[in-house]
N, C-alpha and C positions, 0 to 999 in steps of 0.2 A: 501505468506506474504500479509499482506491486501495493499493494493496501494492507494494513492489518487491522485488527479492532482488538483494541485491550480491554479487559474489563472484570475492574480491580475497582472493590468500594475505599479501600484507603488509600485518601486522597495523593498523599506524598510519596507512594510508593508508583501509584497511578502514572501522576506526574515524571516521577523520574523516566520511567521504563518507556512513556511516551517518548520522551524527549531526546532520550539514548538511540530509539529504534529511528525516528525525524531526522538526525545527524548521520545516521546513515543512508540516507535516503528515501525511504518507504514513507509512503503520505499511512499516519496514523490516524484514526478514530478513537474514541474510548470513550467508557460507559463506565456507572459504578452500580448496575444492575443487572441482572437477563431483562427486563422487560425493556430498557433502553436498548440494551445491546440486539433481542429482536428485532424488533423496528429497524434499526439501520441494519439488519444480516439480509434484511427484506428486500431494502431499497434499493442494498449496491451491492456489486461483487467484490470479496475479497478474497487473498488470498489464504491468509491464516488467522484465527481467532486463539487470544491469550485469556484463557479463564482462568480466577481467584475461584477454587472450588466454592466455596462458604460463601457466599454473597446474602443481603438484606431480603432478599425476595425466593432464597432458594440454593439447595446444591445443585452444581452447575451441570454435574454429571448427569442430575435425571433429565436437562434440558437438551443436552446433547444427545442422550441415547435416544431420546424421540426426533431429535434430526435425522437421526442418522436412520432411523427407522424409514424415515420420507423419503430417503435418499438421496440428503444432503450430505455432500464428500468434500467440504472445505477443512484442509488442516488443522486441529485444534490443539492446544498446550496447556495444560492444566499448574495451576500455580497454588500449592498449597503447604501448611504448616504439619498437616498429615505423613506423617514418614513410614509408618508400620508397611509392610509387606502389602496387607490383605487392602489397604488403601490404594497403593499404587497399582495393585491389580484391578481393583475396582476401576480403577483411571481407566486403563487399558481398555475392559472389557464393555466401557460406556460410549466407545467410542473415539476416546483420547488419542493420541498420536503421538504424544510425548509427555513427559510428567516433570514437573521441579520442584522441587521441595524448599520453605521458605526457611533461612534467610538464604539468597542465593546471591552469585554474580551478575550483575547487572551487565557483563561482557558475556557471559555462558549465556543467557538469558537470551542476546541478541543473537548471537553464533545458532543458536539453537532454533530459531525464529527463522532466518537466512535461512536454514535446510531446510525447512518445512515450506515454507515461499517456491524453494526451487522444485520440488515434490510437485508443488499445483501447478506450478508453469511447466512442467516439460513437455507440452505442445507445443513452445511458444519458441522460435529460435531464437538464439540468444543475440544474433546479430542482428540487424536490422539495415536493407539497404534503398537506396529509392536514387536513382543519377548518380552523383560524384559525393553521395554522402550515405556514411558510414556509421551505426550507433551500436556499438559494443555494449548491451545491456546487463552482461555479467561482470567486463571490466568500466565499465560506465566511461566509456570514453569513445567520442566525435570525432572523425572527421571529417574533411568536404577536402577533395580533391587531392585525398594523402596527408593533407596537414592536419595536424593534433590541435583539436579548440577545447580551451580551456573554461566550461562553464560550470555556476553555481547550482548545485542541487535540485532547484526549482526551476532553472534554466534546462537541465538536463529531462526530466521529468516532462516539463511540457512539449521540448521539442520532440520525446519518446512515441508520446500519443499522438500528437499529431500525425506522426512517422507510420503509427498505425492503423489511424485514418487518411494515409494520404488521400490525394485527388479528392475528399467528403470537406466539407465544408463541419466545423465546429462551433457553436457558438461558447461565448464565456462560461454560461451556467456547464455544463460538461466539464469544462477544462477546472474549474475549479471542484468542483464533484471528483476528478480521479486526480488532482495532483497540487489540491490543498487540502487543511484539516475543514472538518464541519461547520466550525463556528465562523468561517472566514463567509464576509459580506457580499454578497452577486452582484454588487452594485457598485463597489471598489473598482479602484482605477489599477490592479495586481498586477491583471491578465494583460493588460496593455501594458504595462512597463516591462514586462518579460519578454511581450514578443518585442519590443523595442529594442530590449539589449538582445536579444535571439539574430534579428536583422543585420545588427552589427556586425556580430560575432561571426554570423554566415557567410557574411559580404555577399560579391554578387557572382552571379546573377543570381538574384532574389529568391529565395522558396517560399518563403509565408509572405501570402497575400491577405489582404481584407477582405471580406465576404461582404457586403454591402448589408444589413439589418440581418445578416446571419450568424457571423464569428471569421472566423479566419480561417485558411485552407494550407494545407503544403503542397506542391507543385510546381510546376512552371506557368506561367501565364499563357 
């Protein structure tokens, strides 16, 4: 699932842009710091990172041009109240990949995001096939044997990865890690009610199996 990490210290701005970019699809992260936002850029991969220049711990810019120094190439967006020329070049030249200027669109914001996503993925085919089933991950649409199935966001998302670990066995903790937010519980009953309604949806004959003290697997038995 494509990931982003936001990381924006005001909180209500934070919140919205998360929750605009979740409605689209993309499993969100977010941070209201670089030293949080480290930490999780350590632990997982994503696709694009949304930095608020001006953060509590620092300009975001000098954090990035030392990534970038390392030869970290994850897409970055810089989100800032800075307009002047010699600012947005600074963006550019720190390693940025795109620039907005605040107050912005909360829809430009997203659109702008999407192209940056698709910049990191273009190893990745956009289609995805395994037997009689089909996942169009740019038109986000299923199907299994030519018929069009109709799943929810979280629905689509998990059967993705799976699809790109077939034949591997997954346990829970993973599946929640690429295709839920951070704060969600390893120990919630989520990942079982999705692949429950995934099963349905599938019909038969069956692709997601239980893995026995492992997670679940896509394949045929």
């Amino acid at each position: 699932m494509t990931r982003v990490m936001v990381v924006e210290d005001d909180e209500n701005l934070r919140v919205a842009v998360a929750a605009k970019l979740r409605a689209e699809g993309l499993h969100v992260d977010a941070a209201r710091d670089i030293a949080t936002a480290d930490r999780a850029l350590g632990d997982s991969h994503y696709d694009c990172v949304v930095f608020d220049r001006m953060l509590p711990d620092g300009d975001a810019i000098g954090y990035v041009y030392t990534r970038r120094q390392q030869g970290w190439s994850v897409p970055v967006l810089f989100l800032t109240a800075r307009d002047a020329l010699a600012d947005r070049v600074a963006g550019f030249e720190h390693g940025g990949d795109d620039y907005l200027v605040k107050p912005f669109s909360v829809a430009e914001l997203t659109a702008r995001v999407a192209n940056l996503c698709r910049r990191s993925g273009t190893g990745r085919p956009s289609v995805l096939h395994y037997a009689d089933l089909e996942v169009d991950c740019a038109r986000r649409e299923v199907r299994r044997a030519g018929v069009l199935l109709t799943l929810s966001s979280k629905e689509f998302a998990v059967l993705e990865y799976l699809l790109t670990r077939a034949e591997h066995a997954v346990d829970r903790t993973e599946l929640i890690e690429h295709c839920w937010d951070s704060g969600t519980d390893p120990m919630s009953n989520v990942v079982d009610a999705v692949i429950k309604r995934l099963r349905r949806k599938l019909q038969e004959p069956e692709l997601i199996h239980t893995v026995r003290g492992r997670g679940y697997r896509l394949g045929y038995a």
